[in-house]
C-alpha positions as CSV (number, residue, x, y, z in Angstrom):
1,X,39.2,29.7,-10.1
2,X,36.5,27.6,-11.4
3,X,37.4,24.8,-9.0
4,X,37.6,26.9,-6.4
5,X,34.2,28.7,-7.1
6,X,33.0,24.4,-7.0
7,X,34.2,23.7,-3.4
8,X,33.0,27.0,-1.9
9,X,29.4,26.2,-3.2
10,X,29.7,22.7,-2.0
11,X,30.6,23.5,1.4
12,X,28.1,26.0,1.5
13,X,25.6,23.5,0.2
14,X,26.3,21.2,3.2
15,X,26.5,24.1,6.1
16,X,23.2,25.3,4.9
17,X,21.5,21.5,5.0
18,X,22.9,21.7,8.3
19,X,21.4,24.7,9.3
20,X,17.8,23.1,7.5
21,X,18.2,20.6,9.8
22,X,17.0,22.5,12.8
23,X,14.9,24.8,10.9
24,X,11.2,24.9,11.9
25,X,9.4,25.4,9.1
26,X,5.8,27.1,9.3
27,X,3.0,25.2,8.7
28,X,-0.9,25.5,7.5
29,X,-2.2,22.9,8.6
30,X,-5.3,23.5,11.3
31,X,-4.7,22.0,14.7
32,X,-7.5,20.0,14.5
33,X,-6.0,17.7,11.8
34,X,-3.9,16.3,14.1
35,X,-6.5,16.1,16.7
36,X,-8.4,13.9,13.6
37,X,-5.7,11.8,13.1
38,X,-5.1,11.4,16.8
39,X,-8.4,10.0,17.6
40,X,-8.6,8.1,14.2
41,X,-5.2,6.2,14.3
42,X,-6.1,5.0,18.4
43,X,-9.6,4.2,18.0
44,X,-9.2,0.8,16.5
45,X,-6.6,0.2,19.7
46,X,-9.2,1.4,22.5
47,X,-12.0,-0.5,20.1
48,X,-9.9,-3.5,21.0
49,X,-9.0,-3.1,24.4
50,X,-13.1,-3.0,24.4
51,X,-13.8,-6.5,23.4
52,X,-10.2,-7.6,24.4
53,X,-8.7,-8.3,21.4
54,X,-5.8,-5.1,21.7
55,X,-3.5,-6.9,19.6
56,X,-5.8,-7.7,16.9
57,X,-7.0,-3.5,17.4
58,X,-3.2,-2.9,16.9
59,X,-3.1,-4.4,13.3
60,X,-6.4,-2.0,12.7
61,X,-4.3,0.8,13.5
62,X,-1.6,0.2,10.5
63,X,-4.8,0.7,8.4
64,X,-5.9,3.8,9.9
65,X,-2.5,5.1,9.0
66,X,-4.5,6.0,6.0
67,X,-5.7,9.4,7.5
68,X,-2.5,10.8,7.2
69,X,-3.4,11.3,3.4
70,X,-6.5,13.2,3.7
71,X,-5.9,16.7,1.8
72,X,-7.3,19.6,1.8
73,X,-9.2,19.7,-1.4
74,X,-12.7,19.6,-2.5
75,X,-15.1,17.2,-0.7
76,X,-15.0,14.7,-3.9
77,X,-11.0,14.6,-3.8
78,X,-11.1,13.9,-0.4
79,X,-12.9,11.3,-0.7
80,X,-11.2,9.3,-3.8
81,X,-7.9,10.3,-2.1
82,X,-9.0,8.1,1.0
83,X,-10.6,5.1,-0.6
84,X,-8.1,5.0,-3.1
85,X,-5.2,5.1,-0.1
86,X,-7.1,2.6,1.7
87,X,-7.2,0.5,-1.4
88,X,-3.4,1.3,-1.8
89,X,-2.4,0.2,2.0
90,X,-4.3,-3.2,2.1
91,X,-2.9,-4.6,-1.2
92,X,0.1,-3.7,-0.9
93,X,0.2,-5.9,3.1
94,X,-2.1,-8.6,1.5
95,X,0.5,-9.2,-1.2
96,X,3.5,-8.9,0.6
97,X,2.1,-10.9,3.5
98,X,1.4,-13.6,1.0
99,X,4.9,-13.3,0.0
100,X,6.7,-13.3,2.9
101,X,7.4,-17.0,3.0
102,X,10.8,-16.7,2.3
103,X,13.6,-14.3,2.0
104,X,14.1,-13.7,-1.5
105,X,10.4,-13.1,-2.1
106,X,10.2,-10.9,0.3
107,X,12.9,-8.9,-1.3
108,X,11.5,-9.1,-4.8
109,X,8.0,-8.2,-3.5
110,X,9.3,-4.9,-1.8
111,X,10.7,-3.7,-4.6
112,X,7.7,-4.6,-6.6
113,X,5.6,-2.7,-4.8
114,X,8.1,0.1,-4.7
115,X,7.5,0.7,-8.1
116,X,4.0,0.0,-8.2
117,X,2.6,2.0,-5.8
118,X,4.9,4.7,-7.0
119,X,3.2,5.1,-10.5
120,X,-0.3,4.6,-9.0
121,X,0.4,7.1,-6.6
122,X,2.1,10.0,-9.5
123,X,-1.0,8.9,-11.9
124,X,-4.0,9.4,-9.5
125,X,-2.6,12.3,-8.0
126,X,-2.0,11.5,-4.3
127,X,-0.1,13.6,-2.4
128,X,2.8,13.3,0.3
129,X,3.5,11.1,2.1
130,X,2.5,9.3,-1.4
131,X,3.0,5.9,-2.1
132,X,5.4,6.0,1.7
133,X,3.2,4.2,4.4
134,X,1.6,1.6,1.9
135,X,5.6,0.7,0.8
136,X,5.7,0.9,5.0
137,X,3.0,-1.6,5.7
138,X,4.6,-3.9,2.6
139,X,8.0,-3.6,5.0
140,X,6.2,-4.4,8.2
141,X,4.3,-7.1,6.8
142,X,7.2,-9.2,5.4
143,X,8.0,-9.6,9.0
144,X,5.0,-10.4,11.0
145,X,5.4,-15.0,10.9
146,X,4.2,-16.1,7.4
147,X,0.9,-18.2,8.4
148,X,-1.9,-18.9,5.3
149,X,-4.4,-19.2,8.1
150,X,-4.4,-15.9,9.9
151,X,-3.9,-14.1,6.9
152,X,-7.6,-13.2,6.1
153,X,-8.2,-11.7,9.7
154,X,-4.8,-9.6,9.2
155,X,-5.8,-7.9,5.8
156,X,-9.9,-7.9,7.0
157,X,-8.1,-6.0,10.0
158,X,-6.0,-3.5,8.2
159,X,-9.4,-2.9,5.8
160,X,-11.3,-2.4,8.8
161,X,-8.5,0.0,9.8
162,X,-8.9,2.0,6.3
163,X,-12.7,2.1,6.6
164,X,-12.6,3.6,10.7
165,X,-10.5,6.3,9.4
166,X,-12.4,7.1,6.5
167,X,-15.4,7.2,8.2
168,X,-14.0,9.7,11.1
169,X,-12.4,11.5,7.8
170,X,-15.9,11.8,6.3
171,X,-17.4,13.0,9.3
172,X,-14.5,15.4,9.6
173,X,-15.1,16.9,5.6
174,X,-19.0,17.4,6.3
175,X,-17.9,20.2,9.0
176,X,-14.9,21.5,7.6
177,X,-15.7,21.8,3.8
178,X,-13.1,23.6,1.9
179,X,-13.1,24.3,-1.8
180,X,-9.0,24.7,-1.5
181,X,-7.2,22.6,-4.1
182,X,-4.0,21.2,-3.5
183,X,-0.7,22.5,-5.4
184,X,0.1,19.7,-8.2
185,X,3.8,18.7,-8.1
186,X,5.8,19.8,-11.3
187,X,8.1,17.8,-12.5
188,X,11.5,19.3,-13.3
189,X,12.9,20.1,-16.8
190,X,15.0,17.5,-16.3
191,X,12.4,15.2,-14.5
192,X,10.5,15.4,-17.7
193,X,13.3,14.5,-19.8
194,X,14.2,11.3,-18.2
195,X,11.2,8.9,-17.7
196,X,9.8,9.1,-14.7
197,X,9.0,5.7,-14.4
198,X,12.4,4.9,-15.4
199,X,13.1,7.0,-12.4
200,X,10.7,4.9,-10.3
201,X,12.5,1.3,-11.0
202,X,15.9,2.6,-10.3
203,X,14.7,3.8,-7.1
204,X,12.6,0.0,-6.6
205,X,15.6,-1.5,-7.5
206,X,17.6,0.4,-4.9
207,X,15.5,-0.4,-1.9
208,X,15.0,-3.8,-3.1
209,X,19.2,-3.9,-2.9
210,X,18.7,-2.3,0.2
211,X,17.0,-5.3,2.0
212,X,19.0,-7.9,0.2
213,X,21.9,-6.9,1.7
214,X,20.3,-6.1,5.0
215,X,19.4,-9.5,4.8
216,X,22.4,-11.4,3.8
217,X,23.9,-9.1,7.3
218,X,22.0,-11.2,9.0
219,X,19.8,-8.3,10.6
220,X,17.2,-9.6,12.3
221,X,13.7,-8.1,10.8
222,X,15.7,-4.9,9.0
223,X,12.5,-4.1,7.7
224,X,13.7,-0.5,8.2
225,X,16.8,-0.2,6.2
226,X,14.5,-0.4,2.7
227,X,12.1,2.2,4.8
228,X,14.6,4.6,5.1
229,X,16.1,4.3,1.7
230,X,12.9,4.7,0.4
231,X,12.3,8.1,2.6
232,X,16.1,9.3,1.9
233,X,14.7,8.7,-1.8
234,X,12.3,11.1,-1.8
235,X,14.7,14.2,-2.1
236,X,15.0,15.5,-5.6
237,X,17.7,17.6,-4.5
238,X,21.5,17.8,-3.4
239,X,20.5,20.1,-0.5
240,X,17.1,18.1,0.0
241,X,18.8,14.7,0.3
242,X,21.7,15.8,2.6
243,X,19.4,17.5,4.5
244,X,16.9,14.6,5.1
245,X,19.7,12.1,5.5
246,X,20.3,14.0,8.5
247,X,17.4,14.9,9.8
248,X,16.7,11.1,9.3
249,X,19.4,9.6,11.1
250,X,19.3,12.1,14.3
251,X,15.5,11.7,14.1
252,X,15.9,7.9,14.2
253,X,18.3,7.8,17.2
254,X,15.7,9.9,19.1
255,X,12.8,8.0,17.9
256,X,15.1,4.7,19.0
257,X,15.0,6.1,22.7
258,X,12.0,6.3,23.0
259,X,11.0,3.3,21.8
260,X,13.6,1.4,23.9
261,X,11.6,3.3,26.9
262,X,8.6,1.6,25.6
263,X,9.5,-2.2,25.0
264,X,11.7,-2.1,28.7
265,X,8.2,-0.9,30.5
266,X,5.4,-2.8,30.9
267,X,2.8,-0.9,29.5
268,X,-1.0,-1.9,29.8
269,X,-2.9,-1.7,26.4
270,X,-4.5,1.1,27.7
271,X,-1.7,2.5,28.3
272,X,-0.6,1.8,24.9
273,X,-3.4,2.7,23.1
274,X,-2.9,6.7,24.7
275,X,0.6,6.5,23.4
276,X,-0.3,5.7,19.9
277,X,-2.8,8.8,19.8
278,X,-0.3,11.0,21.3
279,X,2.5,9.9,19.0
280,X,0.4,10.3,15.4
281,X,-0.5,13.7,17.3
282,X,3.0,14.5,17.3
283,X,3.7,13.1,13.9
284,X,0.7,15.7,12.6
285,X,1.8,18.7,13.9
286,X,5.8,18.2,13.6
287,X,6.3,16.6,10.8
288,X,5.7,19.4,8.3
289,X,7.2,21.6,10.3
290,X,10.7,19.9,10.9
291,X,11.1,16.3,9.4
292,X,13.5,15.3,12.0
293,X,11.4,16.2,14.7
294,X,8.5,14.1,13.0
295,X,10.5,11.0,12.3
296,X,11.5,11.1,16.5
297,X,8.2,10.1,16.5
298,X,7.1,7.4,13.1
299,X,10.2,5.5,14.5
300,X,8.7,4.1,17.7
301,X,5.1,3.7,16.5
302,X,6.3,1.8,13.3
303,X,8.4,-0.7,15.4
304,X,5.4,-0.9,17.9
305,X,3.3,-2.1,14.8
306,X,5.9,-4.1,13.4
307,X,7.3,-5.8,16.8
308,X,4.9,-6.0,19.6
309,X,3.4,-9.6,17.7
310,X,6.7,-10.8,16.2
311,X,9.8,-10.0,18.0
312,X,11.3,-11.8,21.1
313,X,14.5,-9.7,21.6
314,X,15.4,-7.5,24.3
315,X,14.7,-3.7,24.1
316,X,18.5,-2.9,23.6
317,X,18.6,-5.6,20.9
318,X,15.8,-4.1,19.2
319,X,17.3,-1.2,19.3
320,X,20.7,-1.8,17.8
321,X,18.9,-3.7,15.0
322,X,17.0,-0.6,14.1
323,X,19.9,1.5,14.0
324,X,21.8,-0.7,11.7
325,X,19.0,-1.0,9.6
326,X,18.6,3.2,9.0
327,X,23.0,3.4,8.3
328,X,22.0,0.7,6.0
329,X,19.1,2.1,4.1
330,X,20.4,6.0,4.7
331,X,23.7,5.4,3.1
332,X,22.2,3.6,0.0
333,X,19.9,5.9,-0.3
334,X,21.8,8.5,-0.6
335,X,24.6,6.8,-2.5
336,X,21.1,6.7,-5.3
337,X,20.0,9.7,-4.8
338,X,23.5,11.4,-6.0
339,X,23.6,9.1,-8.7
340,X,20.1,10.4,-10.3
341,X,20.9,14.1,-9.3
342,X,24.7,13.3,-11.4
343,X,22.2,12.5,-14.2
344,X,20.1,15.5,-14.0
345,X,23.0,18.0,-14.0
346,X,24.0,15.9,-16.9
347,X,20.8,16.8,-19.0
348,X,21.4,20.7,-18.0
349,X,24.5,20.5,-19.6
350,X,23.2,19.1,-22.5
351,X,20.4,21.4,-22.8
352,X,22.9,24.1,-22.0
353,X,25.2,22.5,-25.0
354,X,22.4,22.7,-27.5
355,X,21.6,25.9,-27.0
356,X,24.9,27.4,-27.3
């Protein structure tokens, strides 16, 4: 009976993360947030395009990525949450750019900065997408052609990135000053029993598995596969990862379309530089809503960032290396995620033992 009571409330855990998978989820966000990060994340491209140096305004944009972390909190929280996030996102390219010289440090440095920006993140409080898009830029920048020489002007242009959108999200706090204070995460009961930075390497040390073998594959740049074991990561739940596993994978292939629209056309940097401000649009108002829906769209603007300087395949290539890299990353993520929620219903047991 007890079995059977098991493998009912299994299956019903996977049809409802299913169902979750479509579910639109309402969201408070004000529409003008996305407009913000819109016009914050394409500025540094049309700033470019200006004085003809789009690809150099294209490595801005990964710094004005930094927007997406503004909360809505008290004007002094605001603040420390974006020049600490801007602090966050150009370390963690500086040192992995530095890094990237060869394929094992790469490897080791992506999983350093895993748990480092992890435990920064949890100890000054930032809030989702936490330490995510500086891990990202880490990812991205252990691809872009190791060169000593060009690497001042990359990291000055990421900072300059950070300081554009903290100056449009300055602007943007004058006018719209709340007082609202954002919910602080609670840990679990049995979050608090295990160390959560014990938590934090075994996750590091999955996604820096993750690109190892990614690597030894042969994958050309799988920059994504530690990406999206970090993101499958992130669930804390059986429901929650199965659910964002999913939601990854079919908002990946969707994101992959489009991005194979955009490396077969020729598209002018103006062009470009519209397409960036309606995608982070997009991302905005979708991806609290539905996170499949919001990933269609982080897909093709991180392998814009990542590939319009460094890669000379073919769109269809491009493509099918991406999409090995998310089964990759997905499945190991996953495979992790089980393992630490095993451990958790562990504790409850114990607990349970102890009480009884």
């Amino acid at each position: 009976m007890i079995e059977n009571s098991n493998k009912k409330t299994t299956y019903f855990k996977i049809i409802t993360a299913l169902k979750a998978v479509t579910n639109i989820t309402p969201s408070e966000r004000p529409l003008h947030r996305a407009f913000l990060s819109a016009i914050a994340c394409s500025t540094p491209a049309f700033i470019g395009i200006a004085i003809d140096q789009f690809y150099q305004g294209l490595m801005a944009c990964m710094g004005a990525l930094v927007i997406l972390y503004l909360p809505a909190a008290a004007f002094k929280k605001q603040m420390f949450t974006m020049a600490s996030g801007s602090i966050l996102f150009v370390m963690s390219f500086t040192i992995a750019s530095v890094t990237s010289f060869s394929a094992i440090s790469s490897v080791l440095i992506v999983g350093f900065l895993s748990f480092v920006n992890s435990i920064i993140c949890r100890k000054i409080h930032i809030g989702p997408p936490g330490s995510f898009f500086p891990f990202m830029l880490a990812c991205v920048a252990t691809v872009i052609p190791f060169d000593l020489t060009t690497l001042p002007e990359r990291t000055l242009l990421v900072a300059i990135g950070c300081a554009i959108a903290s100056c449009f999200a300055f602007a943007y706090c004058l006018i719209f000053r709340t007082n609202t204070s954002p919910p602080k995460v609670e840990l679990s009961p049995s979050e608090t029993k295990v160390s959560t930075w014990k938590l934090e390497l075994f996750e590091s040390l999955l996604i820096m598995g993750t690109y190892a073998i990614a690597l030894s594959l042969n994958l050309d740049n799988p920059y994504w596969a530690p990406i999206s074991c970090a993101a499958v990561l992130q669930g804390r739940q059986l429901l929650s990862v199965l659910t964002r596993k999913v939601q990854r994978i079919i908002g990946t292939l969707l994101g992959l379309l489009i991005a194979s629209l955009i490396f077969s056309s020729e598209l002018a940097p103006i062009h470009m530089a519209i397409l960036i401000m309606g995608l982070i649009f997009a991302i905005e108002v979708l991806m609290y809503k539905n996170y499949a829906l919001g990933v269609i769209f982080v897909t093709p603007i991180t392998i814009l960032f990542a590939e319009i300087t460094s890669s000379s395949m073919s769109a269809d290539q491009l493509i099918y290396a991406r999409f090995l890299d998310i089964l990759i990353g997905s499945a190991i993520g996953a495979v992790g995620s089980w393992l630490i929620i095993h451990n958790y219903i562990k504790l409850y047991k114990d607990q349970a033992t102890e009480k009884s």
